[in-house]
C-alpha positions as CSV (number, residue, x, y, z in Angstrom):
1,X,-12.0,-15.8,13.3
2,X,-14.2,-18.9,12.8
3,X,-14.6,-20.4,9.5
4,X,-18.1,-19.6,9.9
5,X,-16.6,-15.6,10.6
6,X,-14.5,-16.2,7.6
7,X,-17.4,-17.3,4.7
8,X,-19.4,-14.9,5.7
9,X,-16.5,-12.1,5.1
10,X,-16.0,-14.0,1.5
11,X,-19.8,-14.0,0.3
12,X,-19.9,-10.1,1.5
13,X,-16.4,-9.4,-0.7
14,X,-18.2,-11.2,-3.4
15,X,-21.1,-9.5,-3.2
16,X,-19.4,-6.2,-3.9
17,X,-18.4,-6.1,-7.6
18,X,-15.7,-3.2,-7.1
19,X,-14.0,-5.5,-4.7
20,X,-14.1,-8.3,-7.1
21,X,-12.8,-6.0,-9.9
22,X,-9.9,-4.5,-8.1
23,X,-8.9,-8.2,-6.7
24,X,-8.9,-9.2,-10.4
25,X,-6.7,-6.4,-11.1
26,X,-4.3,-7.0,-8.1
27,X,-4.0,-10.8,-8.6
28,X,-3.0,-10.1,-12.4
29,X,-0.5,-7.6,-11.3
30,X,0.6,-10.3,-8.7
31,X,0.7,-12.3,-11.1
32,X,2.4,-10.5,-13.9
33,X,5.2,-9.7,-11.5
34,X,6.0,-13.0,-10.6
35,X,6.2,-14.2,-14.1
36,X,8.3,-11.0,-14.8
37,X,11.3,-12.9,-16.5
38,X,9.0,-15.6,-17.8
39,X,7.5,-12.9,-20.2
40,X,9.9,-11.0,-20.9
41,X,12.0,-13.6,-22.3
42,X,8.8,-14.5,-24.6
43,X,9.3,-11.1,-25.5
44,X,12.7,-11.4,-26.6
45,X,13.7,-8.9,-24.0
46,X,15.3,-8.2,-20.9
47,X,15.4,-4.8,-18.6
48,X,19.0,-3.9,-18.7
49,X,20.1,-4.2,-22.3
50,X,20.3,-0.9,-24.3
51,X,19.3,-0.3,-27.5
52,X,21.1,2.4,-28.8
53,X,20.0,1.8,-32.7
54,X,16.1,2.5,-31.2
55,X,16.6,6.0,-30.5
56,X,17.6,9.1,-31.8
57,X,20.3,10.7,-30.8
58,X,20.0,13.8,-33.0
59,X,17.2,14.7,-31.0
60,X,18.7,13.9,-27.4
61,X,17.4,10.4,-27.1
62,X,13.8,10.1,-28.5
63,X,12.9,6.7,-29.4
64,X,12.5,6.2,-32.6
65,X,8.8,5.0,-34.1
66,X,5.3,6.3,-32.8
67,X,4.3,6.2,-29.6
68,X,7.7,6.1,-28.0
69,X,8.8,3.2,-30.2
70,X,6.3,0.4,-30.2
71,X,7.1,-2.2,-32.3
72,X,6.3,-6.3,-32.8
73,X,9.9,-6.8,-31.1
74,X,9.3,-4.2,-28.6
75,X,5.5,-4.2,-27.5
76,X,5.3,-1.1,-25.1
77,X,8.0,1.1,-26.5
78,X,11.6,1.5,-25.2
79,X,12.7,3.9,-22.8
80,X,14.5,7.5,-23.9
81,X,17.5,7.6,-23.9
82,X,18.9,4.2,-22.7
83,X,16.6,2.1,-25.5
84,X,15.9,-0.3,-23.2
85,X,12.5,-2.5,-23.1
86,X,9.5,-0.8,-21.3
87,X,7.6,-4.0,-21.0
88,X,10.2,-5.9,-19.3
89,X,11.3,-2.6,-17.1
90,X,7.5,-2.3,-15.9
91,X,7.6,-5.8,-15.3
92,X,10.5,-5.7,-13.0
93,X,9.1,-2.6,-11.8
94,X,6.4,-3.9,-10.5
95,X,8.5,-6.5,-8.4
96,X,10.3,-4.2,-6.8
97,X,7.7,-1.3,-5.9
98,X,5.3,-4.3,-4.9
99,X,7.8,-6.1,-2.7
100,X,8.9,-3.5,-0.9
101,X,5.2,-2.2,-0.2
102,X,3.9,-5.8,1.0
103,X,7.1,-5.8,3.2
104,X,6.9,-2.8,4.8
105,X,3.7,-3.0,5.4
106,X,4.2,-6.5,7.3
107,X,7.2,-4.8,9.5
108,X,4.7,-2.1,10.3
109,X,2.3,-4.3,11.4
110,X,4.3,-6.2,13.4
111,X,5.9,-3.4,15.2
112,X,2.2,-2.0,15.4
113,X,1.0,-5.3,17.4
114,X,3.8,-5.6,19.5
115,X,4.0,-1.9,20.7
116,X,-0.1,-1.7,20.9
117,X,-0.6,-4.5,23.0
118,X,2.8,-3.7,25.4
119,X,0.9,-0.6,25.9
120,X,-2.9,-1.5,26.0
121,X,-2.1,-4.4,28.7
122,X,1.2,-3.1,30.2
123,X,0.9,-0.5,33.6
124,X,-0.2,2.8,33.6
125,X,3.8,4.1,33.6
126,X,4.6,1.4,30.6
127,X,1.3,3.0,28.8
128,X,2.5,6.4,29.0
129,X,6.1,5.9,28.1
130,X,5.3,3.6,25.2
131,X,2.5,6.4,24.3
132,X,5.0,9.3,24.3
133,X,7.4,7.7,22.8
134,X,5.2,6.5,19.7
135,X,4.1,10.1,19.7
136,X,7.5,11.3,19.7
137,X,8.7,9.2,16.2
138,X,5.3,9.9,14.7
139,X,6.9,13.6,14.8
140,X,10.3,13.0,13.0
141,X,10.2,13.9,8.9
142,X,10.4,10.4,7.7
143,X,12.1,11.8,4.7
144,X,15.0,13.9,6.5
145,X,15.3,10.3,8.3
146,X,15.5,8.3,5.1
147,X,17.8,11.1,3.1
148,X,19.7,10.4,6.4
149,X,19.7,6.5,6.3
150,X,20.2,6.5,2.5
151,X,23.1,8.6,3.0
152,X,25.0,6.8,6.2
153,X,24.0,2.9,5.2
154,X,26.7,1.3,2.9
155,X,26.1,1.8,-0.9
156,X,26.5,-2.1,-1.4
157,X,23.4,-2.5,1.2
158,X,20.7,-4.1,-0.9
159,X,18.5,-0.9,-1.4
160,X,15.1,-2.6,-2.0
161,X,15.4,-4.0,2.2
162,X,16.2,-0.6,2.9
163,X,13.6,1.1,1.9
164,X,11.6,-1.9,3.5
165,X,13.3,-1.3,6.6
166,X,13.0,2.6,6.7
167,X,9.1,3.0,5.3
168,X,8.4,0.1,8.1
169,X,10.4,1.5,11.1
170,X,8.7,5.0,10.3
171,X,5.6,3.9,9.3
172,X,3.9,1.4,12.7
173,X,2.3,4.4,14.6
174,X,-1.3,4.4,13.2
175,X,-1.4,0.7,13.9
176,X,0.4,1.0,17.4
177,X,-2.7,3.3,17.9
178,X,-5.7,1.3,16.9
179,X,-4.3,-1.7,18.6
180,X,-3.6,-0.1,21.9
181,X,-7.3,1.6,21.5
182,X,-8.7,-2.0,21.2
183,X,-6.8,-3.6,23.8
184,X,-7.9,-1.1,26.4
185,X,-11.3,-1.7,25.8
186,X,-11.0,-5.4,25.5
187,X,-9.4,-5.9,28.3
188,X,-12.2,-4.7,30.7
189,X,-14.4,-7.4,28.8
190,X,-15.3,-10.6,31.2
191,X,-14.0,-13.3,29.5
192,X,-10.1,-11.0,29.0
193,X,-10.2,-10.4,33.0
194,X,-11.3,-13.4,33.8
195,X,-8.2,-15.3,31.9
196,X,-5.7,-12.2,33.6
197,X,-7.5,-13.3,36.9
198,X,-7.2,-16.9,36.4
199,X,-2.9,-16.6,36.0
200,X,-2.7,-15.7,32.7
201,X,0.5,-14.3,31.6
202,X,0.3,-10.8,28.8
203,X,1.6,-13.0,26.0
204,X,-1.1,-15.6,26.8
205,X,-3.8,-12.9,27.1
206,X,-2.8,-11.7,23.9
207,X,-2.4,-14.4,21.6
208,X,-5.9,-16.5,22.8
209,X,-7.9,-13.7,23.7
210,X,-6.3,-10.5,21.8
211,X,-5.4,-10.9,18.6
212,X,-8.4,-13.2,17.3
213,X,-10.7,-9.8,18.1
214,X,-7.6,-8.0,16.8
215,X,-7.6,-9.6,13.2
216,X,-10.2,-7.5,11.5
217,X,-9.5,-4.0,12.2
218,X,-5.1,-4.7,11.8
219,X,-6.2,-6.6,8.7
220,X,-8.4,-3.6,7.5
221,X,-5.7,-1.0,8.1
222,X,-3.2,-3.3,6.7
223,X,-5.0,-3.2,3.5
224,X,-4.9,0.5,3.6
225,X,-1.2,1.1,4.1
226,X,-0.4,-0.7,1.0
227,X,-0.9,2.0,-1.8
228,X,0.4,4.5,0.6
229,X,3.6,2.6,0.7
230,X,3.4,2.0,-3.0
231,X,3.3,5.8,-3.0
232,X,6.2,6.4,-1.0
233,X,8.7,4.2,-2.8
234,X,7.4,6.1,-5.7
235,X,8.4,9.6,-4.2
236,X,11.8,8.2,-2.2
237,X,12.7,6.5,-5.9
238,X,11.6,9.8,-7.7
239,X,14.0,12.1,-5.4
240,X,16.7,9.8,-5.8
241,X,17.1,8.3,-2.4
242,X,14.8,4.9,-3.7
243,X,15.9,2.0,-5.4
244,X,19.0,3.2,-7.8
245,X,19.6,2.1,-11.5
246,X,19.8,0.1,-13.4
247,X,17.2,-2.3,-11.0
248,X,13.6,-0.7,-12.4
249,X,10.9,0.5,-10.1
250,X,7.8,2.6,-11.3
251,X,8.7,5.1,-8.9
252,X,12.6,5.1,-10.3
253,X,11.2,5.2,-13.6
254,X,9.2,8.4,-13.0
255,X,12.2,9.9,-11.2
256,X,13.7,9.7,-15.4
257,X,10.4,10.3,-16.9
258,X,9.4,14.2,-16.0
259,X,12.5,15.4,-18.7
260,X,11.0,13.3,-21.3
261,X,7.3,14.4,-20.9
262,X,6.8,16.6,-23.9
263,X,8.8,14.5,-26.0
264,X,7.8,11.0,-25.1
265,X,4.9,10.8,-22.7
266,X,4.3,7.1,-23.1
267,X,7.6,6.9,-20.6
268,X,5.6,8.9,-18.0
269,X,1.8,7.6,-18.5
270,X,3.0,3.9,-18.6
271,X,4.4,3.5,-15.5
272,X,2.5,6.5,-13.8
273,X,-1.1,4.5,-15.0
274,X,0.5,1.2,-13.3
275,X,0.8,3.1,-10.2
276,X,-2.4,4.4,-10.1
277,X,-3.8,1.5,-10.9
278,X,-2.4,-0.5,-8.7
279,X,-3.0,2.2,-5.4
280,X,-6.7,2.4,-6.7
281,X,-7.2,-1.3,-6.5
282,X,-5.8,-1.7,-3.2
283,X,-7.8,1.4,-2.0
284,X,-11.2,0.3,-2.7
285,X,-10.7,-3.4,-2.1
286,X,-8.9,-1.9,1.7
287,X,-12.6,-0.2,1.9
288,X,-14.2,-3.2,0.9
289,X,-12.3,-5.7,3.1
290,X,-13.3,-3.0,6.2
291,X,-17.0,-3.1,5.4
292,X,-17.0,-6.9,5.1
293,X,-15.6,-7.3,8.2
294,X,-17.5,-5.1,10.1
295,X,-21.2,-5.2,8.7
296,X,-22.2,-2.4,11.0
297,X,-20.3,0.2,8.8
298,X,-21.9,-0.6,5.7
299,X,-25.3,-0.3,8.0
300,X,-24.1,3.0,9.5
301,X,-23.6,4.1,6.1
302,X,-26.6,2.7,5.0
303,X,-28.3,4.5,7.9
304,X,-26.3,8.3,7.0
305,X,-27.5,7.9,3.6
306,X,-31.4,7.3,3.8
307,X,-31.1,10.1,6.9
308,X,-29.7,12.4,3.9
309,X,-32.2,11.8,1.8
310,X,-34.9,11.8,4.2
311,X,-33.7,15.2,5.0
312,X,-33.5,16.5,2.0
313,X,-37.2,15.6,1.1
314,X,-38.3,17.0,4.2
315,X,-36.7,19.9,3.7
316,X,-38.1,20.2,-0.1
317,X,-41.5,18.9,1.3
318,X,-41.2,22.8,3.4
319,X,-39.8,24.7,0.8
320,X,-43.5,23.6,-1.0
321,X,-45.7,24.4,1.6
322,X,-44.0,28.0,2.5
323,X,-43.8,28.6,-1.7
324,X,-48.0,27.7,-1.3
């Protein structure tokens, strides 16, 4: 992509003020979790340390105070149970769930690239074989393969790279696809045959004439597997097979939350309302990123939506005269 390519992608991402919202929203969050111990040591808190005098045990654990125990010392609450500081676990908590959905989503697309392009510019035989066997993993239950994984890799194996390295190894196919779809067709283009022609070895092909044209649709689906990672860590942490106490992850913390709905649903909206948030940001500005890449889908949509109403005042325009 030229850097002519690239400022015209930026002024059509700036043009669109949901894109600009929800990159507000994500670089905050970004943000937030980077600073994680940075604020919550301005708090005067930390995410491990329970506070057994902030909850009651009379009644199985409730925090104590409104709203599950918001106070100037503790600014979100504390969690049931344990007593320990929601504003530094949700901090931490984004960390985690974040770093492991950026990661996973780079291994995917790695994996994607590599098997895509073997395929797309390989032989017919190397096609098919790479093709079935894509199709064949794209089968497996991921999450019979991560109970699996969970339960056979060591329990002092760092659990935030495993579920990097399970959610990315089971995760590449949809990429593997769309590259080998645009390698076939690229490669009958004159200026890919001609450098095959002129001696051109696959890896060369690939990296100077590939993966420039390959950059917008990988980056566009890229931006789309994010929040369905996010989502996934939430589920593997919420059955149990995710990241394991006491390191916090929104989706470990919901995996606590549903027994303490009724009698403290800050624990469950807090860290259910970062997760959404966070997966709705990354969804529209995924759609965003797509359109401003490719202008010709906001024009086809464009198109599809003044055909819609076109039709439908035609079709009222007939109702009128058959009424008359």
């Amino acid at each position: 992509m030229t850097p002519r390519q690239r400022g015209a992608v930026w002024r059509r991402l700036r043009q669109q003020s949901a894109a600009v919202a929800s990159a507000a929203i994500l670089l905050a969050l970004v943000l937030l979790a980077l600073a994680a111990p940075l604020l919550a040591a301005l708090a005067g808190q930390d995410p491990t340390t329970y506070h057994d005098d902030l909850i009651d045990s009379a009644r199985g654990g409730v925090p104590l105070g409104p709203y599950g125990g918001i106070s100037g010392d503790h600014w979100l609450g504390v969690e049931p149970g344990t007593g320990r500081d929601m504003f530094a676990r949700l901090l931490y908590g984004a960390r985690i769930s974040l770093l492991i959905a950026l990661g996973a989503t780079a291994v995917q697309v790695v994996i994607g690239l590599a098997v895509g392009l073997a395929a797309g510019l390989g032989h017919r035989l190397a096609d098919q074989v790479l093709s079935r066997f894509t199709e064949v993993l794209a089968a497996l239950p991921m999450l019979v393969i991560a109970i699996s994984l969970t339960a056979i890799v060591p329990a002092d194996f760092p659990r935030p790279l495993l579920l990097v390295l399970v959610i990315g190894l089971l995760g590449w196919f949809g990429t593997s696809r769309i590259v080998r779809a645009r390698t076939l067709a690229m490669k009958k283009l004159d200026h890919v045959a001609a450098a095959r022609l002129g001696g051109s070895g696959p890896l060369r092909v690939a990296r100077r004439e590939l993966l420039p044209a390959l950059a917008a649709p990988v980056i566009t689906y890229a931006a789309v597997l994010v929040p369905g990672n996010i989502v996934v860590e939430a589920s593997l942490s919420f059955l149990g097979i995710g990241v394991k106490p006491p390191t916090a992850s929104w989706g470990q913390m919901l995996s606590t939350a549903t027994v303490w709905f009724r009698a403290d649903p800050m624990y469950v909206l807090l860290p259910a309302g970062c997760l959404l948030l966070t997966v709705l940001a990354f969804t529209v500005l995924g759609d965003a990123v797509r359109t401003a890449l490719d202008p010709r889908e906001r024009s086809r949509l464009r198109v599809g939506t003044h055909s819609a109403r076109t039709g439908r005042s035609a079709d009222a325009a007939r109702e009128k005269e058959a009424a008359v």
